[in-house]
N, CA, C and O atoms as a GROMACS GRO file, in nm:
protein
  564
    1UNK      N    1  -0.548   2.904  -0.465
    1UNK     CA    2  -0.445   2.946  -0.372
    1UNK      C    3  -0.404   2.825  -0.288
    1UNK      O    4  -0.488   2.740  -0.260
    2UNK      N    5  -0.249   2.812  -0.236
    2UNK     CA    6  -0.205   2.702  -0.172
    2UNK      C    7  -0.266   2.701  -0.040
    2UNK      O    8  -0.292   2.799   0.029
    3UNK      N    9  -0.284   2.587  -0.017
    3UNK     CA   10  -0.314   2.632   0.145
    3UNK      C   11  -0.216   2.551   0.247
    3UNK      O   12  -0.260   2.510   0.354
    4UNK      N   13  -0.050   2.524   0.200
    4UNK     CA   14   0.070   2.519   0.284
    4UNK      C   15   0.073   2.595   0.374
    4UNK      O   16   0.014   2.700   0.400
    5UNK      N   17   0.193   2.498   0.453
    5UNK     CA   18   0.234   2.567   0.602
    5UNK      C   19   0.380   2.648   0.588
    5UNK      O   20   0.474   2.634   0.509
    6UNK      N   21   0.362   2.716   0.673
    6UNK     CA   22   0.438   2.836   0.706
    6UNK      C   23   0.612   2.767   0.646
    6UNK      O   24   0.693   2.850   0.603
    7UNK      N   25   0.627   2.714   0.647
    7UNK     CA   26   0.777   2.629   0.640
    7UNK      C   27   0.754   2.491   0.496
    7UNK      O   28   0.728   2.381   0.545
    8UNK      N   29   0.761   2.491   0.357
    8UNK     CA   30   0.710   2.419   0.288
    8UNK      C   31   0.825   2.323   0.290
    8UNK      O   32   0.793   2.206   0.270
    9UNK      N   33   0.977   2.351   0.314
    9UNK     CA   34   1.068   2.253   0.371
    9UNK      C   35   1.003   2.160   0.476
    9UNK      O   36   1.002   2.038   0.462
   10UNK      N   37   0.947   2.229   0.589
   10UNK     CA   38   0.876   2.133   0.731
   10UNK      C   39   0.806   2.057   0.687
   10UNK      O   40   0.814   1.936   0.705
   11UNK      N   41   0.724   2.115   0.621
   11UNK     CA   42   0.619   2.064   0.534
   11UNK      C   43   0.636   1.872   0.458
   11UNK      O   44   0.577   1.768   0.488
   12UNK      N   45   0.725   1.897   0.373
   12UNK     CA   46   0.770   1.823   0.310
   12UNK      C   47   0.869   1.735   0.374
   12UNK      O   48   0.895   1.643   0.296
   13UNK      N   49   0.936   1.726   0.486
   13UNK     CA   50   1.040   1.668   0.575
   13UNK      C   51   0.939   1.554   0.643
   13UNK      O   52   0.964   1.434   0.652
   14UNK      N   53   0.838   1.612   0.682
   14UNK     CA   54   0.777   1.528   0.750
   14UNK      C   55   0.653   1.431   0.657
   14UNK      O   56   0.563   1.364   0.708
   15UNK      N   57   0.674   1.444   0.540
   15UNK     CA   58   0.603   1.321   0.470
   15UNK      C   59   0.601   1.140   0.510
   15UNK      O   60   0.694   1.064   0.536
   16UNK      N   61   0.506   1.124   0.503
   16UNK     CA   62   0.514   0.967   0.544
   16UNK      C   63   0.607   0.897   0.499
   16UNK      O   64   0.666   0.942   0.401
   17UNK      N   65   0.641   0.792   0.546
   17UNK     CA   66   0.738   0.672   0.490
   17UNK      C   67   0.631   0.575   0.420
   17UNK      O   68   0.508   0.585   0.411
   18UNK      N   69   0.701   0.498   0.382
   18UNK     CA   70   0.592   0.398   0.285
   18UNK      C   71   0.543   0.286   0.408
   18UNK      O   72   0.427   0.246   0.412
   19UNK      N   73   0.643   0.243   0.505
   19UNK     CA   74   0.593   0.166   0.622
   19UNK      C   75   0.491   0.286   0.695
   19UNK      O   76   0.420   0.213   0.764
   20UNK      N   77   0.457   0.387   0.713
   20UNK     CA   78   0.366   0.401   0.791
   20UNK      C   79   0.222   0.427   0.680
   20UNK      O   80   0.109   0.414   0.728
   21UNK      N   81   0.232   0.448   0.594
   21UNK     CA   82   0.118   0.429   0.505
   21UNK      C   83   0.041   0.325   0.488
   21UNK      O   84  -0.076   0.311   0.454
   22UNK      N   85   0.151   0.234   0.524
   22UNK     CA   86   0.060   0.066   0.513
   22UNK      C   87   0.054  -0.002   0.625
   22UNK      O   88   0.008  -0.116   0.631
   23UNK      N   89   0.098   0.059   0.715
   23UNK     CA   90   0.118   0.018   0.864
   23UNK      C   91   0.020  -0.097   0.921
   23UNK      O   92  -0.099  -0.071   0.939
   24UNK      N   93   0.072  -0.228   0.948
   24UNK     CA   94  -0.033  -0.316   1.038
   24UNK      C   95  -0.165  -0.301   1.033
   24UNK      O   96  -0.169  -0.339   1.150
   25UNK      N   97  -0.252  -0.286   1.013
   25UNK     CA   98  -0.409  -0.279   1.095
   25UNK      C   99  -0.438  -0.136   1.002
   25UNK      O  100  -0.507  -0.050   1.058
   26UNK      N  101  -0.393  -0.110   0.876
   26UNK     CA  102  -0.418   0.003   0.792
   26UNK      C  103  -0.537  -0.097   0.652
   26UNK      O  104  -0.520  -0.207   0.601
   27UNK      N  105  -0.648   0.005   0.632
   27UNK     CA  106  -0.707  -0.024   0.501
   27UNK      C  107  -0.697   0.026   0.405
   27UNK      O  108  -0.749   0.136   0.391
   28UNK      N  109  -0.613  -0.047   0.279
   28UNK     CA  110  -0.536   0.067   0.129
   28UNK      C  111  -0.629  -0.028   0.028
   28UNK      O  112  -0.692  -0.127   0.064
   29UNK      N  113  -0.624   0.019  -0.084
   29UNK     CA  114  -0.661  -0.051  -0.187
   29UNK      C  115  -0.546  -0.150  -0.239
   29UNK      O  116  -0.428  -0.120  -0.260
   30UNK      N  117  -0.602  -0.267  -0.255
   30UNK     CA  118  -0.514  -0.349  -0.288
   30UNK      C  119  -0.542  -0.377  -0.455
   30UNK      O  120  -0.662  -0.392  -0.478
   31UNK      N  121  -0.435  -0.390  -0.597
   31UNK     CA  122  -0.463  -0.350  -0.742
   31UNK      C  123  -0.347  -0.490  -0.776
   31UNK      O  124  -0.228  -0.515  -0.761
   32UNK      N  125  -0.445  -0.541  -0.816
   32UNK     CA  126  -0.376  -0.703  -0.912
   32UNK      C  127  -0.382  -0.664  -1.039
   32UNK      O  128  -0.432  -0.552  -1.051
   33UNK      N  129  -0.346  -0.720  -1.148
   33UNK     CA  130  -0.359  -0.741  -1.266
   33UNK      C  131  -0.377  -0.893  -1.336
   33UNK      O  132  -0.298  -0.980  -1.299
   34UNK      N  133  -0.463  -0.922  -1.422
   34UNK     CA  134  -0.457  -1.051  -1.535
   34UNK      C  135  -0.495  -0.997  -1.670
   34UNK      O  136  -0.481  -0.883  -1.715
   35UNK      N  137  -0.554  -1.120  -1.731
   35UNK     CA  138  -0.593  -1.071  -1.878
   35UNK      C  139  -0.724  -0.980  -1.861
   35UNK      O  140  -0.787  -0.933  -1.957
   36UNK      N  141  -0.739  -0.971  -1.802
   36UNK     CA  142  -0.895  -0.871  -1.816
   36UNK      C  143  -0.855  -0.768  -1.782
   36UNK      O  144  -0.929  -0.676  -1.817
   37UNK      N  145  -0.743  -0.731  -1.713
   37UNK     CA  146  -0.722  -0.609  -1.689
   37UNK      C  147  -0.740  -0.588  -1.559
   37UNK      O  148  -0.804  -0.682  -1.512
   38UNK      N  149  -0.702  -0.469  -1.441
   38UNK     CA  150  -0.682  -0.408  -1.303
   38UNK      C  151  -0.832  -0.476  -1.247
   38UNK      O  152  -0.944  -0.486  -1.299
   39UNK      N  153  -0.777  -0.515  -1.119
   39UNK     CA  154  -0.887  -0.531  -1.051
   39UNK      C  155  -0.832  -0.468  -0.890
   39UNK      O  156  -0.716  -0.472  -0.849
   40UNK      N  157  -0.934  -0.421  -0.830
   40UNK     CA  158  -0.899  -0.334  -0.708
   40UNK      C  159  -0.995  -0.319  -0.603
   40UNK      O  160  -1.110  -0.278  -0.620
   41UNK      N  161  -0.917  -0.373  -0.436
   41UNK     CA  162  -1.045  -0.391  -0.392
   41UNK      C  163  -0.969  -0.375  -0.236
   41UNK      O  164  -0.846  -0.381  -0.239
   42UNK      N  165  -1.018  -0.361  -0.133
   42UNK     CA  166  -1.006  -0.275   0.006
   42UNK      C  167  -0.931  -0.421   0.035
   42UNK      O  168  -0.951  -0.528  -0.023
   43UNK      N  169  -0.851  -0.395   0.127
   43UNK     CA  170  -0.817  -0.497   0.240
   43UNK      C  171  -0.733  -0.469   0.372
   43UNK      O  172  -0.663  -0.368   0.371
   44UNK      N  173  -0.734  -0.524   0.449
   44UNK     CA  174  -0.641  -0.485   0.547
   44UNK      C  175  -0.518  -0.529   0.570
   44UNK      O  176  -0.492  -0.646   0.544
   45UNK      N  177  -0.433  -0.453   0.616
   45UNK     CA  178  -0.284  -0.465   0.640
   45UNK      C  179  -0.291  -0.575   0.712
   45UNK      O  180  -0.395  -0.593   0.775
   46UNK      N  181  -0.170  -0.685   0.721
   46UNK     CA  182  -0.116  -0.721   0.849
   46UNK      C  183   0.036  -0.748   0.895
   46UNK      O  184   0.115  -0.792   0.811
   47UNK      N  185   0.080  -0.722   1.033
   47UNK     CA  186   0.204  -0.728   1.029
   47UNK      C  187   0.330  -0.840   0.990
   47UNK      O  188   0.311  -0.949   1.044
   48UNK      N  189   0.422  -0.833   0.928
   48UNK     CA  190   0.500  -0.948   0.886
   48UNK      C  191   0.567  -1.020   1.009
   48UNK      O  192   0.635  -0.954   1.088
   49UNK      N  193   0.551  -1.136   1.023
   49UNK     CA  194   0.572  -1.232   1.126
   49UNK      C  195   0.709  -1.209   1.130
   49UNK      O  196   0.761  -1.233   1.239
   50UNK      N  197   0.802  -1.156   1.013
   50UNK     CA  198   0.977  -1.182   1.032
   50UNK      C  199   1.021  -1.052   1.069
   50UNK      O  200   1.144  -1.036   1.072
   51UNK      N  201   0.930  -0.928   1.104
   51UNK     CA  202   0.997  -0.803   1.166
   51UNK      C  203   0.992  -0.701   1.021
   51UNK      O  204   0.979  -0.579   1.022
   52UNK      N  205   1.004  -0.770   0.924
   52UNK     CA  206   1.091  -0.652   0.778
   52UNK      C  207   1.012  -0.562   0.798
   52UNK      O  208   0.895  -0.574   0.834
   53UNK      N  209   1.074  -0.461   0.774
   53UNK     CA  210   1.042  -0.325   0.796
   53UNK      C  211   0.969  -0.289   0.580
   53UNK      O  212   0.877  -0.210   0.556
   54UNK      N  213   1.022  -0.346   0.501
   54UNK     CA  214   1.020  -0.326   0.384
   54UNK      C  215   0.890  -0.476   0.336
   54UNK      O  216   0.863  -0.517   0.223
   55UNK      N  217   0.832  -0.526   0.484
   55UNK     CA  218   0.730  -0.618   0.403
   55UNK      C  219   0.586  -0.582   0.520
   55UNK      O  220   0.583  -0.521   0.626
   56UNK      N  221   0.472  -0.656   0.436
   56UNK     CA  222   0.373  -0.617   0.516
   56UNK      C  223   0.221  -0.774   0.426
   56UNK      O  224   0.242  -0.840   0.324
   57UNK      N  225   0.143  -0.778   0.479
   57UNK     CA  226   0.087  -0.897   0.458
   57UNK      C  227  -0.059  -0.818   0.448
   57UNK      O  228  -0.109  -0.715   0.494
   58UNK      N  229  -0.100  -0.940   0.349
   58UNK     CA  230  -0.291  -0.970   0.359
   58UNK      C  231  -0.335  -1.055   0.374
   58UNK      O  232  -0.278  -1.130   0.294
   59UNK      N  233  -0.418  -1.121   0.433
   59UNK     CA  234  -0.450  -1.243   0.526
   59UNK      C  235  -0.548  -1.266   0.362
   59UNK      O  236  -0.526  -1.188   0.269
   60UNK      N  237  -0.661  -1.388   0.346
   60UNK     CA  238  -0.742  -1.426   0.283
   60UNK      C  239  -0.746  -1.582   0.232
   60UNK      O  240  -0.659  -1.668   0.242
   61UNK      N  241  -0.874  -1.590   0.175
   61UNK     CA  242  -0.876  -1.724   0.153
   61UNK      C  243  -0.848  -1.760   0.037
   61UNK      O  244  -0.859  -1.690  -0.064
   62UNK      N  245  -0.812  -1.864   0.044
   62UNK     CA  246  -0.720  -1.983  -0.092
   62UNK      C  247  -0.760  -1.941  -0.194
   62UNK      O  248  -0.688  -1.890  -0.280
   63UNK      N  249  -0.924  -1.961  -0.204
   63UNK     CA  250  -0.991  -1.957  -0.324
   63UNK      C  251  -1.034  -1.826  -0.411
   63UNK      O  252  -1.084  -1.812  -0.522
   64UNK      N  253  -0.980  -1.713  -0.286
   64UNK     CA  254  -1.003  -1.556  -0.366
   64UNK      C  255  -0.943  -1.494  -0.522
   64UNK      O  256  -0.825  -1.472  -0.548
   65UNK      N  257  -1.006  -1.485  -0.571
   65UNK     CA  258  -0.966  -1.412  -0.688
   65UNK      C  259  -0.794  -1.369  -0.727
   65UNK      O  260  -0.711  -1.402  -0.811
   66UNK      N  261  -0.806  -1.248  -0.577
   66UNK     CA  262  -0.641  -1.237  -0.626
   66UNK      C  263  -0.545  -1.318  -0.612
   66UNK      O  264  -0.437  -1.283  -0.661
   67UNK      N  265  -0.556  -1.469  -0.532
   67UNK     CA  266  -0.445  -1.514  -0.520
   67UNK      C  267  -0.435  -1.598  -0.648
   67UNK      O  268  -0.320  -1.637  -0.670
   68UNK      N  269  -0.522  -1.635  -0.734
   68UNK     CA  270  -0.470  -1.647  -0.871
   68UNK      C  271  -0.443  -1.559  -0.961
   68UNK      O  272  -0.406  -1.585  -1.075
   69UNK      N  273  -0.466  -1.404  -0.895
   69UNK     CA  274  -0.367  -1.318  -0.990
   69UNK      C  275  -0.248  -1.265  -0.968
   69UNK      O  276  -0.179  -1.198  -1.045
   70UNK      N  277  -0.223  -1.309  -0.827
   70UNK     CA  278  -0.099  -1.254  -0.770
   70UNK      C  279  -0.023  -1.377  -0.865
   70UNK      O  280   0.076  -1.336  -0.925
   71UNK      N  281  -0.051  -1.491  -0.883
   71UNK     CA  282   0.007  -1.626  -0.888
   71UNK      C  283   0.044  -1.599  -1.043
   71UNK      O  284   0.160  -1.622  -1.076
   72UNK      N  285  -0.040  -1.554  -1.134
   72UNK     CA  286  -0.029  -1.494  -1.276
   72UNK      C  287   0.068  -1.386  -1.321
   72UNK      O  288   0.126  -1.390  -1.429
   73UNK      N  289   0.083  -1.279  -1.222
   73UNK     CA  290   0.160  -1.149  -1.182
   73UNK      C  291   0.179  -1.084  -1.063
   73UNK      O  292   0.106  -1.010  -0.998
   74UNK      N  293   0.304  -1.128  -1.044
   74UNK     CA  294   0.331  -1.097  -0.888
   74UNK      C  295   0.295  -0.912  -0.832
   74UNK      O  296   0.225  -0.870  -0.740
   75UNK      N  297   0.360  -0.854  -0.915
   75UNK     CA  298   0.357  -0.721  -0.932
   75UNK      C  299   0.184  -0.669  -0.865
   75UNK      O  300   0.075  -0.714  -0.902
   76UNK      N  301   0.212  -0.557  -0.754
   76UNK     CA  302   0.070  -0.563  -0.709
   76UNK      C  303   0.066  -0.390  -0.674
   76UNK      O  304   0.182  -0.350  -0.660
   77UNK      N  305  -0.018  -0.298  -0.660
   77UNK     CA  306  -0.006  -0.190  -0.560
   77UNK      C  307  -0.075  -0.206  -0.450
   77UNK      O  308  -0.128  -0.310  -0.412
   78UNK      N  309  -0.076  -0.088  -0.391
   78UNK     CA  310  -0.125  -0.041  -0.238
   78UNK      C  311  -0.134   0.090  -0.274
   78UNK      O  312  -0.049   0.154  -0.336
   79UNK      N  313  -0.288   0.149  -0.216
   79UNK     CA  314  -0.280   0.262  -0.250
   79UNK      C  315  -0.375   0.332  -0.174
   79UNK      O  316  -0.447   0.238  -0.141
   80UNK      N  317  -0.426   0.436  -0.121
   80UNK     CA  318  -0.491   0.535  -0.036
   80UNK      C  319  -0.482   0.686   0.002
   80UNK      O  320  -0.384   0.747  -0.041
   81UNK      N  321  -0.556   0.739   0.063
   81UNK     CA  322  -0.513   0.875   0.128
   81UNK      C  323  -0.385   0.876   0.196
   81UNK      O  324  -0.340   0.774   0.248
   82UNK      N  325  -0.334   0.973   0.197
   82UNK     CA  326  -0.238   1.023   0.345
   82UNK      C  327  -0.310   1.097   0.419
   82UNK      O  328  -0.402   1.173   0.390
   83UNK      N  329  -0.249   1.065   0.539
   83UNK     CA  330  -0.264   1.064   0.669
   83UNK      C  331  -0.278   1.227   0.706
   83UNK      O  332  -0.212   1.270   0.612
   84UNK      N  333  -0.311   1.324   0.766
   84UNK     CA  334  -0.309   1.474   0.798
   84UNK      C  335  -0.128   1.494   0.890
   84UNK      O  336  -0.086   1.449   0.997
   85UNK      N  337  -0.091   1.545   0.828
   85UNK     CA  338  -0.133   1.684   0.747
   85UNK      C  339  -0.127   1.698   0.668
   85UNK      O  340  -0.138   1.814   0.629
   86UNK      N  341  -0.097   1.567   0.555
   86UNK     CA  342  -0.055   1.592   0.412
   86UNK      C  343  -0.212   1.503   0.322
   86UNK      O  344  -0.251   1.387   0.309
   87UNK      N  345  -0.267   1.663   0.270
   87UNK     CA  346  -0.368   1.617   0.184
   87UNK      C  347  -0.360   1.591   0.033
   87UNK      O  348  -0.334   1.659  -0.066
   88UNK      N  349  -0.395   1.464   0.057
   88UNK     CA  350  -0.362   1.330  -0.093
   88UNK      C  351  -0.375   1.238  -0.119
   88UNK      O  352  -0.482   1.178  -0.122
   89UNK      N  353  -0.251   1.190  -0.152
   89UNK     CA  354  -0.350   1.042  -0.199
   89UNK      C  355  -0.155   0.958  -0.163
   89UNK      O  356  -0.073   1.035  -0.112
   90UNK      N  357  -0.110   0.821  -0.193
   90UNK     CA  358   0.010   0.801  -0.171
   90UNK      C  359  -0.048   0.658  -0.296
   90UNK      O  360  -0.161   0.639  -0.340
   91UNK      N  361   0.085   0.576  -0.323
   91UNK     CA  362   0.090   0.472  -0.398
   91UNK      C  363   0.202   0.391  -0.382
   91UNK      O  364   0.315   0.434  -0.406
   92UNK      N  365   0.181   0.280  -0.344
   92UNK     CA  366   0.334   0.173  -0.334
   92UNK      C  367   0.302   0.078  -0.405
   92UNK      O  368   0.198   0.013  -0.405
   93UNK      N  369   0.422   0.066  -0.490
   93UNK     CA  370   0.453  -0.090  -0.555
   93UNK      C  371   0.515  -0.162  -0.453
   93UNK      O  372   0.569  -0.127  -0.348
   94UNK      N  373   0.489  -0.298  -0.519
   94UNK     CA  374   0.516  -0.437  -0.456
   94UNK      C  375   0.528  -0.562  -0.554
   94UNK      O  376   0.494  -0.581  -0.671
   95UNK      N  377   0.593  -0.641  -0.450
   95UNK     CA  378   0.578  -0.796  -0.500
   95UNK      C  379   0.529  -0.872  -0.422
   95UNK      O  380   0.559  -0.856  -0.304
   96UNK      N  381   0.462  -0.954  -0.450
   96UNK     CA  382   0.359  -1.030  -0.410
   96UNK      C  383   0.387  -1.190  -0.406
   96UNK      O  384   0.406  -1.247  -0.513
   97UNK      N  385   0.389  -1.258  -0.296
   97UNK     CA  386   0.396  -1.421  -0.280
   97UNK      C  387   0.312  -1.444  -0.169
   97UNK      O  388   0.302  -1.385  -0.062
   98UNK      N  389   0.226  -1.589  -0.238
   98UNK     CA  390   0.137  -1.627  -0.138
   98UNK      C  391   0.213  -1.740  -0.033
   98UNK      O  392   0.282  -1.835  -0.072
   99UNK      N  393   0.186  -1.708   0.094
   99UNK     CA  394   0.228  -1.823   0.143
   99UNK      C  395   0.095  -1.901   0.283
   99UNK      O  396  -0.019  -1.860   0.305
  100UNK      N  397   0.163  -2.007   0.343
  100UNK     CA  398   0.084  -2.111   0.380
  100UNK      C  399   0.041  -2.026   0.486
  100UNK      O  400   0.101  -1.920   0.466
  101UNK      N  401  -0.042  -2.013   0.604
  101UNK     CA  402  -0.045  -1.948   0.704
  101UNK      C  403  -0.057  -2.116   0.831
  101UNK      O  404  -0.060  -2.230   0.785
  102UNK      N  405  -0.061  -2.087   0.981
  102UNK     CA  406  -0.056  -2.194   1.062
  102UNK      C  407  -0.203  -2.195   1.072
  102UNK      O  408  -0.281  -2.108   1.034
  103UNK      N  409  -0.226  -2.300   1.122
  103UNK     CA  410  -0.435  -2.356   1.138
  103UNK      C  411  -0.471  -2.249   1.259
  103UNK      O  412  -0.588  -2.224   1.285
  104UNK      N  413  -0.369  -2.190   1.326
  104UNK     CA  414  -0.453  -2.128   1.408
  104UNK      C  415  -0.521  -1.953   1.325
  104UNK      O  416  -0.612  -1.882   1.367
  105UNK      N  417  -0.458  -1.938   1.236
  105UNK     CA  418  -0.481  -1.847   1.190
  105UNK      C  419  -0.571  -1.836   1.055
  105UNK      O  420  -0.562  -1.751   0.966
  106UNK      N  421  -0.665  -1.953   1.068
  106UNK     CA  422  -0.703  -2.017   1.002
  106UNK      C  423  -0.665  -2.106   0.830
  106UNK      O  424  -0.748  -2.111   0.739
  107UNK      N  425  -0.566  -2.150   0.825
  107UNK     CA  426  -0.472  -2.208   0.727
  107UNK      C  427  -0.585  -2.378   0.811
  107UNK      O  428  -0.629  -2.418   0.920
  108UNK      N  429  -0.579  -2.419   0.663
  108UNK     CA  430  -0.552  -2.415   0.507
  108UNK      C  431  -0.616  -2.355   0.482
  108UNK      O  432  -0.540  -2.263   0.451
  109UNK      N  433  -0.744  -2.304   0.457
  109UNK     CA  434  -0.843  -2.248   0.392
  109UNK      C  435  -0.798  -2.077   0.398
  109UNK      O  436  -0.871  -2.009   0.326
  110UNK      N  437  -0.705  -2.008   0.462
  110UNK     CA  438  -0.667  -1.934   0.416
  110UNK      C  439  -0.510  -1.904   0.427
  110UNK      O  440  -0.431  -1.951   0.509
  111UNK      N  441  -0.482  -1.808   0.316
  111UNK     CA  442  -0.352  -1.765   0.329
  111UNK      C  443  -0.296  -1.621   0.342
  111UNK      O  444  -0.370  -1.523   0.358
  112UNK      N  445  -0.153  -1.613   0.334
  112UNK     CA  446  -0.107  -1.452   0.341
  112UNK      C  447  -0.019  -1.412   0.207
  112UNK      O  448   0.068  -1.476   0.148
  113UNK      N  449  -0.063  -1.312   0.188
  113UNK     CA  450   0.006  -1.293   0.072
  113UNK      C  451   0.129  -1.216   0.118
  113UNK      O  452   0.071  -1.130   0.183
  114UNK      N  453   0.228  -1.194   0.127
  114UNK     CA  454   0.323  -1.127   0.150
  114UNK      C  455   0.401  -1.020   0.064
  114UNK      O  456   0.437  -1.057  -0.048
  115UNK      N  457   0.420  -0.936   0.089
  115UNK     CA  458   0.413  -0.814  -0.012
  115UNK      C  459   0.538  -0.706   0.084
  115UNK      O  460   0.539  -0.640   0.188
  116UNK      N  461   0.676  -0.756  -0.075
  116UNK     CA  462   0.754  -0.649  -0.053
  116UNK      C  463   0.716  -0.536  -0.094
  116UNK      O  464   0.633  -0.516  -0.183
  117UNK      N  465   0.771  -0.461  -0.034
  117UNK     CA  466   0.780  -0.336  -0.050
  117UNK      C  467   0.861  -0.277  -0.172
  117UNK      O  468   0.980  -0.306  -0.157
  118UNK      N  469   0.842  -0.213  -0.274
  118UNK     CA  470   0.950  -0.182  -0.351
  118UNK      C  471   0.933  -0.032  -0.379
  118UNK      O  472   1.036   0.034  -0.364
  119UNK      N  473   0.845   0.022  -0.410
  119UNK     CA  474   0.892   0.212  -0.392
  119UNK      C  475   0.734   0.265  -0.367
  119UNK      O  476   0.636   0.196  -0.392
  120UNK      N  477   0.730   0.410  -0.310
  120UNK     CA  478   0.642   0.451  -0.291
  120UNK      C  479   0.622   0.574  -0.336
  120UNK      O  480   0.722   0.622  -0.389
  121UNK      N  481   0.513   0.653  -0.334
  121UNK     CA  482   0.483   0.798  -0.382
  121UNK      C  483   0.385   0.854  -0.349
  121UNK      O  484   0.286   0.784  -0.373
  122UNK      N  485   0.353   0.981  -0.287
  122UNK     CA  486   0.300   1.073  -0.240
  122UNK      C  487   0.262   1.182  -0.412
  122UNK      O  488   0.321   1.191  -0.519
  123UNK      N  489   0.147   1.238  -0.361
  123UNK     CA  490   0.091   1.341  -0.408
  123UNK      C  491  -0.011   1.408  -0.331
  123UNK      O  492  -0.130   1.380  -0.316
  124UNK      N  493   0.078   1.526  -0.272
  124UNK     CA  494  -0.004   1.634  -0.200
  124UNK      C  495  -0.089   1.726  -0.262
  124UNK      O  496  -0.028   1.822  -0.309
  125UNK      N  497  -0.214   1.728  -0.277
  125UNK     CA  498  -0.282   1.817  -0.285
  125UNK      C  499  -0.328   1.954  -0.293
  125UNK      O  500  -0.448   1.939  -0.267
  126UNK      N  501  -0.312   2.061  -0.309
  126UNK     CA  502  -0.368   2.199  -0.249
  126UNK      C  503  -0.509   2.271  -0.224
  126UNK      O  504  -0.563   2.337  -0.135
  127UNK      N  505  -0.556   2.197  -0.419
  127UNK     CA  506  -0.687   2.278  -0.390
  127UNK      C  507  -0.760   2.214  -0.509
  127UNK      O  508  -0.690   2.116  -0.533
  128UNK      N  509  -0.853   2.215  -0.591
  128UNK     CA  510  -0.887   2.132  -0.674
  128UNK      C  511  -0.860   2.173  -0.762
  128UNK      O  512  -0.914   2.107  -0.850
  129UNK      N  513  -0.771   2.295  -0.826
  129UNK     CA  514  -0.693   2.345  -0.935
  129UNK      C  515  -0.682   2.244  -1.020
  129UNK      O  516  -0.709   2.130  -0.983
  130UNK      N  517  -0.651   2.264  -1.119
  130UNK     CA  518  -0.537   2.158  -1.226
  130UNK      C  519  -0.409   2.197  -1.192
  130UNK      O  520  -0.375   2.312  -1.165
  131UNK      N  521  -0.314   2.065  -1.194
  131UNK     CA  522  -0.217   2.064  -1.073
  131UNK      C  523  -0.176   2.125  -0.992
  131UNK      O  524  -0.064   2.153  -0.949
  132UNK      N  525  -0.254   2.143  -0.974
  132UNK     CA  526  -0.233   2.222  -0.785
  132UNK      C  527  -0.190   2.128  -0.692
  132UNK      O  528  -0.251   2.106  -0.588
  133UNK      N  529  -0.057   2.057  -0.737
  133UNK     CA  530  -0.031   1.952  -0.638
  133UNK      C  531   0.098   1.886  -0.624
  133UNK      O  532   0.124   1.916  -0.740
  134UNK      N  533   0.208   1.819  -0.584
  134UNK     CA  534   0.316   1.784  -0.574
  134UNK      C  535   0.369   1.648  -0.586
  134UNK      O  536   0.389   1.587  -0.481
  135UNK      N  537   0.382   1.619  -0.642
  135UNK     CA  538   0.426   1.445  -0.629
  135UNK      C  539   0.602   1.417  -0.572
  135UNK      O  540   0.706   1.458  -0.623
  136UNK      N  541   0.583   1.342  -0.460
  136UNK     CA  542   0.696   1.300  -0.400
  136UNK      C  543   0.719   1.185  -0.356
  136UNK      O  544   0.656   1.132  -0.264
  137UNK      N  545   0.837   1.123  -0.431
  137UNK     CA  546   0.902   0.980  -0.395
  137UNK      C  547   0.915   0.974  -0.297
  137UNK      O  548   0.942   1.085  -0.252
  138UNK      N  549   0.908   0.840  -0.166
  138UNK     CA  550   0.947   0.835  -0.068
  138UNK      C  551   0.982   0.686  -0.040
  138UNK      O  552   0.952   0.583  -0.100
  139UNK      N  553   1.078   0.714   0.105
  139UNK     CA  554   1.178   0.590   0.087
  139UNK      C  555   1.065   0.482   0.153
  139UNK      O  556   0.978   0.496   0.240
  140UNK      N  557   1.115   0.348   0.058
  140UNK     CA  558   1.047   0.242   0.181
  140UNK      C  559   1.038   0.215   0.319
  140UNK      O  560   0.934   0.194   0.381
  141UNK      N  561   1.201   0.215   0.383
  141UNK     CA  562   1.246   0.201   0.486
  141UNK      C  563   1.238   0.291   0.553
  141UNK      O  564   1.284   0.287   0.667
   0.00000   0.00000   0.00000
């Protein structure tokens, strides 16, 4: 049985945007690809120094793994729960470029990867049914 709210229009109106899913100071799974295949691993958001509403950053060092796979295939996700009241899971594609960061932020030894935004998706939940659940596009911006 569903366990929606009274209004499944309300419901659905108020789904996240893809900027608040990945919002600044948020922890998603971050998913590279090379020849070996998906690799996937926690990191934290950080905010883009130029304002874009459609970009968002990961701080790390030079020598990490993904920045030679971002460098191999730009193409990256972001991915996690949503937020209450919507029980699920969400997924954003991206593109991915590493860039220099300033020494105070500790550069050289590390960098930011910068990561457009390019589409996102929701899947709400109900109950542990087989699909008992909704998948919905949502805008970047």
């Amino acid at each position: 049985m569903r366990a929606v709210p009274d209004s499944v229009a309300a419901y659905n109106s108020a789904l996240p945007s893809v900027r608040e899913l990945v919002a600044p100071g948020t922890t998603v799974l971050l998913t590279t690809v090379d020849s070996d295949g998906l690799h996937t691993r926690p990191v934290l958001t950080q905010p883009d120094p130029a304002g874009r509403v459609d970009h968002v950053g990961v701080l790390t060092t030079r020598t990490a793994h993904k920045i030679e796979q971002v460098h191999g295939d730009a193409r990256i996700t972001l991915a996690g729960p949503t937020p209450a009241p919507h029980t699920g899971w969400f997924s954003c594609t991206a593109s991915a470029l590493v860039e220099e960061v300033p020494e105070a932020m500790g550069g050289p030894q590390v960098v930011r990867i910068d990561l457009t935004l390019t589409s996102g998706r929701v899947w709400t939940v109900f109950s542990s049914a087989p699909r008992d659940h909704e998948v919905h596009e949502i805008p970047v911006s």
